[in-house]
C-alpha positions as CSV (number, residue, x, y, z in Angstrom):
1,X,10.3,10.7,0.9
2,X,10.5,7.0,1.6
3,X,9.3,4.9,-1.1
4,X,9.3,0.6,-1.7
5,X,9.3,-1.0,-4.8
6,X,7.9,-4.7,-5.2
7,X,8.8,-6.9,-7.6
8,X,9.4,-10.9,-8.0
9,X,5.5,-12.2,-7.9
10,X,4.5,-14.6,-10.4
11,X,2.8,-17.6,-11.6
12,X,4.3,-21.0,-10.1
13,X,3.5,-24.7,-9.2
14,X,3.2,-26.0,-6.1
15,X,6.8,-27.0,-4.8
16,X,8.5,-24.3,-6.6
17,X,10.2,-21.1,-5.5
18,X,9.9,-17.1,-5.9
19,X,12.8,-14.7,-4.4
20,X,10.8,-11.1,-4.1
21,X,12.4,-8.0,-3.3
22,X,11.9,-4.4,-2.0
23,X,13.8,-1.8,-2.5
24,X,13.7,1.6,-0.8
25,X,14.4,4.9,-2.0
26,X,15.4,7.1,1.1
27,X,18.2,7.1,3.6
28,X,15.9,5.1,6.8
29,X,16.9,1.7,5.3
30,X,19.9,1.0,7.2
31,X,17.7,2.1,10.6
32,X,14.7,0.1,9.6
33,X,13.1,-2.9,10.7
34,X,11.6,-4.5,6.9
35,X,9.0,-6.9,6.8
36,X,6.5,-8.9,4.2
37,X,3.2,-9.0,4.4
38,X,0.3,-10.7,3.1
39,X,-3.2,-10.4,2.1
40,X,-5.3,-13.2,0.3
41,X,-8.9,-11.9,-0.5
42,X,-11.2,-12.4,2.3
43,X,-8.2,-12.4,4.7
44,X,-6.7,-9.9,6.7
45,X,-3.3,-8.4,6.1
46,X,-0.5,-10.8,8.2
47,X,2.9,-10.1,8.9
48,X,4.9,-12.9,7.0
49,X,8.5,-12.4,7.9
50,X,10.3,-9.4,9.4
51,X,14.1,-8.5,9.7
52,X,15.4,-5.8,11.8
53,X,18.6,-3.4,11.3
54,X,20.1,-5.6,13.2
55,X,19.5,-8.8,11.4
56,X,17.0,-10.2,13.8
57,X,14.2,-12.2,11.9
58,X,11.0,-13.7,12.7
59,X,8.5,-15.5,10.9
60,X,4.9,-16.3,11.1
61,X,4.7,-20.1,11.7
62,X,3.4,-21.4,8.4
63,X,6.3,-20.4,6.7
64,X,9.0,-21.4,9.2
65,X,11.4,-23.8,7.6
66,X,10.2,-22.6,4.0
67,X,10.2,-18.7,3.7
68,X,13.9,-16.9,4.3
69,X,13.9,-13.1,4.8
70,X,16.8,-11.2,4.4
71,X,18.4,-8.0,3.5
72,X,21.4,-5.8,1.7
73,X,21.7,-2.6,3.0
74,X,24.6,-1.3,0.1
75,X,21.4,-2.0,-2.1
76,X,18.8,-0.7,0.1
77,X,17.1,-4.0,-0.4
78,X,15.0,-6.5,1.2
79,X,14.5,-10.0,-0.1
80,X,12.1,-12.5,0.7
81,X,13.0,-16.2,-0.7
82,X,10.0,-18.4,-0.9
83,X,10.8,-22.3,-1.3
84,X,8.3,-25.2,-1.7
85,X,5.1,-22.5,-1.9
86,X,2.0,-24.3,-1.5
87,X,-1.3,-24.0,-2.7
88,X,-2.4,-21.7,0.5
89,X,0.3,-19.1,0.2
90,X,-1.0,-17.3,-2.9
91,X,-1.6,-13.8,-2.0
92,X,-0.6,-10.4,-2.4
93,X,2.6,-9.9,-1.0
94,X,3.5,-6.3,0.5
95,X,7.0,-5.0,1.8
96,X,6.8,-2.4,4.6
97,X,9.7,-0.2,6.7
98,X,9.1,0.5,10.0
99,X,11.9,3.5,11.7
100,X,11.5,6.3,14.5
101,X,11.4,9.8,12.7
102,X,11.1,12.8,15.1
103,X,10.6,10.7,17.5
104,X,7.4,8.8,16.2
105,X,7.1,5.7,14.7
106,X,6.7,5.6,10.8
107,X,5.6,3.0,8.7
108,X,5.6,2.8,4.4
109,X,4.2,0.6,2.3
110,X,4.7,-0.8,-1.2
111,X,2.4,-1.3,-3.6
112,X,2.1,-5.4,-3.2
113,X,3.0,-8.2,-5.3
114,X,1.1,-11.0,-6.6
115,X,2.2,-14.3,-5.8
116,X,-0.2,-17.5,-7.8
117,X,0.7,-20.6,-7.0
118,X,-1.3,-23.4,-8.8
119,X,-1.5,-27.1,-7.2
């Protein structure tokens, strides 16, 4: 069974910087494409960054040129490094694996983060 595992959220000021990271239990890691997510209350879920097993990346464009994505596969871990947050990225933050099983596509999530950020 595939699992992920949060961790990194906190409490920071504007202009400051969080590294999450994911790790997954299972052996799709090395197959998967990862990717963060986030959900502020009102909002709908958006894809925040994604990295495929090939190290292809994309990000949404609010956090180009801030946000970094990136992965270890001997750790079965996925990273997401946050610089100069501001005051609209607070949110919970939620790592997700995406891999063809049997054919069909397969998605997990984790169980979110909280990421505060105060101005």
């Amino acid at each position: 069974q595939v699992q992920l595992v949060e961790s990194g959220g906190g409490l920071v000021q504007a202009g400051e910087s969080l590294r999450l990271s994911c790790v997954v239990s299972g052996s799709i890691f090395n197959i998967a494409t990862m990717g963060w997510y986030r959900q502020a209350p009102g909002n709908q879920r958006e894809l925040v960054a994604g990295i495929t097993g090939s190290d292809i990346t994309n990000y949404v464009d609010s956090v180009k040129g801030r946000f970094t994505i990136s992965r270890d596969n001997a750790k079965n871990t996925v990273y997401l490094q946050m610089n100069s947050l501001k005051p609209e990225d607070p949110a919970v933050y939620y790592c997700a694996a995406s891999w063809i099983q049997a054919g069909m596509l397969r998605k997990n999530w984790g169980q979110g983060t909280q990421v505060t950020v105060s101005s």
